[in-house]
C-alpha positions in Angstrom: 47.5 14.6 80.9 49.5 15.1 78.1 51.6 18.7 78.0 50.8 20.0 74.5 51.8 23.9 73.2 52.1 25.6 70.1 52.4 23.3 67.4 51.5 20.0 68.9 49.1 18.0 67.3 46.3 15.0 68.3 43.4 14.2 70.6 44.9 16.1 73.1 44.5 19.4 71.3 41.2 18.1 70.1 40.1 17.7 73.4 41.7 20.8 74.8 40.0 22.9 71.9 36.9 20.8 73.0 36.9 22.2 76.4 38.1 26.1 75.3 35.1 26.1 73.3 32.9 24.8 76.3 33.8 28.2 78.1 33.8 30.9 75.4 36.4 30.4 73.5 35.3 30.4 69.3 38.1 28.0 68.2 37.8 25.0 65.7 38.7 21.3 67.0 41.2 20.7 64.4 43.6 18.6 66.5 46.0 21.7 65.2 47.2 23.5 68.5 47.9 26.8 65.7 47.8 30.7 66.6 44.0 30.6 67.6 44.3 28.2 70.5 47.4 29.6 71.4 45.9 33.0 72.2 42.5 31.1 73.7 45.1 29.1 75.9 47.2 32.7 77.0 43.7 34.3 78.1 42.8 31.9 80.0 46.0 31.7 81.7 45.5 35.1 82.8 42.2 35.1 84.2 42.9 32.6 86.2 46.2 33.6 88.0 48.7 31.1 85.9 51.7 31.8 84.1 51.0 33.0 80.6 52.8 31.1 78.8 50.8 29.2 76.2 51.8 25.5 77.8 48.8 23.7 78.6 50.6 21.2 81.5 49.2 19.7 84.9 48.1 23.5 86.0 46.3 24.5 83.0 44.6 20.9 82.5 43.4 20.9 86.0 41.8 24.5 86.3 40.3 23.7 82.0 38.8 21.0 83.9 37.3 21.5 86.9 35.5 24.5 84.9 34.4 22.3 82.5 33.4 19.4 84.2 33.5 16.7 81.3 33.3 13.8 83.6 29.6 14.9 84.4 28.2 15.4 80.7 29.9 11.8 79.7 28.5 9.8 82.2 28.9 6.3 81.6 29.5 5.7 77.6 32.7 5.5 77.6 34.1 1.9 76.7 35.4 -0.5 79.3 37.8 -3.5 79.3 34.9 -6.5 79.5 33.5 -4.4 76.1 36.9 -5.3 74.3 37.0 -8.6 76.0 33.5 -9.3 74.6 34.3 -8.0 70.9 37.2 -10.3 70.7 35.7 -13.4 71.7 32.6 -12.2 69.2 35.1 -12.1 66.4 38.0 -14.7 67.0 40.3 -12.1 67.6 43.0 -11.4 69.8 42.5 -9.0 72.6 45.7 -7.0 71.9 44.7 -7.1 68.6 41.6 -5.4 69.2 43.3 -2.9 71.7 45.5 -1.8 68.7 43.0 -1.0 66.4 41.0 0.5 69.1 44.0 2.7 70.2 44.8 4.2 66.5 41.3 3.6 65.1 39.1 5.3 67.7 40.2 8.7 67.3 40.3 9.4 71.3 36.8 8.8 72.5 33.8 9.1 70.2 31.9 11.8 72.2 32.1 15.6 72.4 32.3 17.5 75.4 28.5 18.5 74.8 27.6 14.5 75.3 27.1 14.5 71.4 28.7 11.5 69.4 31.7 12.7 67.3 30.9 13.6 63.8 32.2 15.0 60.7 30.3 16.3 58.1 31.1 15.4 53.8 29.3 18.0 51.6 30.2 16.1 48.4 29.3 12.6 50.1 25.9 15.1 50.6 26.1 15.7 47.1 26.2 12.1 46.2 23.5 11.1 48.9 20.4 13.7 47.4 21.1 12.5 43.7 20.9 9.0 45.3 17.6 10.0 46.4 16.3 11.5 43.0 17.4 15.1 44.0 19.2 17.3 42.0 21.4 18.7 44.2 22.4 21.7 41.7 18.8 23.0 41.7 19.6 23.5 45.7 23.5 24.6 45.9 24.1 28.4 46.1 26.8 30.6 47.7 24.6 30.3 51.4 24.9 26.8 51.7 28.5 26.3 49.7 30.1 24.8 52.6 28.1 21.9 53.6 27.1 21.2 49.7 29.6 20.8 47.2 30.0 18.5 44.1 34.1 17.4 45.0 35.7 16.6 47.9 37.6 19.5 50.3 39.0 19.7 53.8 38.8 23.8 53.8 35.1 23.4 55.4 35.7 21.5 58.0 34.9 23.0 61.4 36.0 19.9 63.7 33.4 19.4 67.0 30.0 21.1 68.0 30.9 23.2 64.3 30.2 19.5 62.4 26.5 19.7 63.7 26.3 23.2 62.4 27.0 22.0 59.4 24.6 19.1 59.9 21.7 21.1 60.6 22.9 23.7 57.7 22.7 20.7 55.7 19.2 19.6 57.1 17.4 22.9 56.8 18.4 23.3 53.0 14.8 22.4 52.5 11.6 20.4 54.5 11.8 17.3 52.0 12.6 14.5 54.8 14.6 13.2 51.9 17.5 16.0 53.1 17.6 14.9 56.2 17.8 11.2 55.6 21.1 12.2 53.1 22.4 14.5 55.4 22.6 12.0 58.6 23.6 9.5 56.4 26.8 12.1 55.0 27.9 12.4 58.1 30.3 9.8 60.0 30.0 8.6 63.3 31.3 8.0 66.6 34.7 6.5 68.0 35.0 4.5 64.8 33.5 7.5 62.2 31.3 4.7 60.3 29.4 7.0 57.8 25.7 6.9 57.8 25.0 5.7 54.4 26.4 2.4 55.8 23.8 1.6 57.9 21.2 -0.4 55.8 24.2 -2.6 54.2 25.2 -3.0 58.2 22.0 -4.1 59.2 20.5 -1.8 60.7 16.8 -0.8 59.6 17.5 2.7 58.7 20.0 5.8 59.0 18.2 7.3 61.6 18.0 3.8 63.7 22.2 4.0 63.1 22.3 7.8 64.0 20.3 6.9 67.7 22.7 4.0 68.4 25.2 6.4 68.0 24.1 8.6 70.5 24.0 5.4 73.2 27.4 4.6 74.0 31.1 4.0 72.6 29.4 0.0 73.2 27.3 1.0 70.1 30.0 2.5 67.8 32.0 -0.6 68.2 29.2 -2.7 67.3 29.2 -0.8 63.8 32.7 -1.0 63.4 32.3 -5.0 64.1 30.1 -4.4 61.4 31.7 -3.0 59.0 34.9 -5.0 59.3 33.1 -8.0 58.9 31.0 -6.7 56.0 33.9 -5.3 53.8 36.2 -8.7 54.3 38.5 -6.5 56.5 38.3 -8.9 59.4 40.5 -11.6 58.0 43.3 -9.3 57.7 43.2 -8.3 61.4 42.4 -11.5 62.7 45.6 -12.2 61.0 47.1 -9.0 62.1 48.1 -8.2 58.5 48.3 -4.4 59.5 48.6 -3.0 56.1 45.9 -5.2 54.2 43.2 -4.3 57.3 44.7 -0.6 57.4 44.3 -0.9 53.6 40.8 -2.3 53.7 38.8 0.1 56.9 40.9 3.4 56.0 41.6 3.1 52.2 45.0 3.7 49.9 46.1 6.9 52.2 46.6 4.8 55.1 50.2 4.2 53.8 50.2 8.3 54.1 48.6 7.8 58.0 51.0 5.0 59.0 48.1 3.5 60.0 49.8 -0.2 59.8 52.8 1.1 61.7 50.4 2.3 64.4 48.9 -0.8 64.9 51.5 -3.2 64.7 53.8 -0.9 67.2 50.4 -0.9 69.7 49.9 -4.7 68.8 53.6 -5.4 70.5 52.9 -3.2 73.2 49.7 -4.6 74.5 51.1 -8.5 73.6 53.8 -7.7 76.5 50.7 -7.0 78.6 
């Protein structure tokens, strides 16, 4: 395991704050080892006979996860080598190719430590979704709900892990309509991938709550939507040419320039071509 400490960023932190949480700790998964996690990680340290000293190395991983047990809520969803193998062939791509994207696209593993697919939750994509549906979402907004329904975008609400569902189901129980709950699932994006919901009809599928259940199956299934999507939105030409920054361009929009994303992908593309 990585060693990560105050400061560090990425799906190691994620995963750590994924696994704090599991046992007590009221953190968010931001992927931001901050001040918060840095005092979770020093109590925990001293309960269990370690040296306090905020470094989460071979020690702390090992004791974070034999408590935790992870390995027993995941079971068997994570994606294999034959998976990648298969998606490749499906698409005329080249496996290391597909192991690039996979390795800066799939944000670590697309389940939570729960056994929940990954999520994150858009209050203005919310927004758009009820007036899509012929509700007015201003007759429903009010200062109890202001974080999971909100006319612009914002990053300040965004709880990261288990706290996305909370603001799922906030979202949900704004009112009985069924309408709600069909624009909420379909505000939300999903899995390794983070496909959002309101995708899902133009993907195929037969409706949101089909694609939300899929999601729930395996990292198999969230790699079938991102097949989906690339090949919908004429991004799969640019990777099956492995022109980084027209695909990054295409699946993550203008800020992947911001993101690196095409760096990313052409530095793990020569990595895994050595392979």
């Amino acid at each position: 395991m990585q060693t990560i400490r105050l400061r560090s960023r990425g799906s190691s932190v994620s995963f750590l704050q994924e696994l704090l949480g599991k046992i007590g700790y009221d953190i968010p998964t931001s992927g931001y080892f901050g001040l918060q996690t840095d005092t979770a990680v020093k109590d925990f340290q001293g309960k269990n006979q370690l040296v306090v000293d905020g470094v989460v190395g071979i020690k702390t991983w090992t004791l974070l996860i034999d408590k935790t047990k992870p390995a027993d809520v995941f079971g068997d969803v994570f994606l294999g080598e034959h998976d990648l193998i298969d998606f490749a062939h499906k698409y005329q791509l080249e496996l290391a190719a597909v192991k690039a994207v996979n390795e800066v696209e799939s944000s670590g593993k697309g389940f939570l430590i729960d056994g929940r697919p990954k999520i994150l939750f858009e209050g203005h994509v919310f927004w758009r979704q009820l007036k899509a549906r012929g509700i007015n979402p201003e007759l429903f907004a009010n200062s109890s709900n202001e974080s999971v329904l909100y006319k612009s975008f914002v990053k300040k609400h965004y709880l990261g892990g288990t706290g996305e569902y909370r603001r799922l189901e906030q979202a949900i129980s704004i009112s009985t309509d069924p309408g709600f709950k069909e624009a909420a699932l379909a505000s939300a994006s999903w899995g390794s991938y983070q496909v959002i919901g309101f995708h899902a009809l133009p993907l195929g599928y037969d409706s949101v709550q089909q694609f939300v259940d899929e999601m729930h199956l395996h990292e198999r299934n969230h790699l079938e939507a991102f097949g989906r999507y690339i090949l919908k939105n004429g991004c799969l030409p640019y990777l099956q040419n492995k022109n980084w920054a027209k695909f990054a361009n295409c699946y993550n929009g203008p800020a992947y320039a911001q993101n690196k994303y095409d760096e990313k992908m052409a530095k793990a593309y020569l990595k895994y071509s050595t392979f």
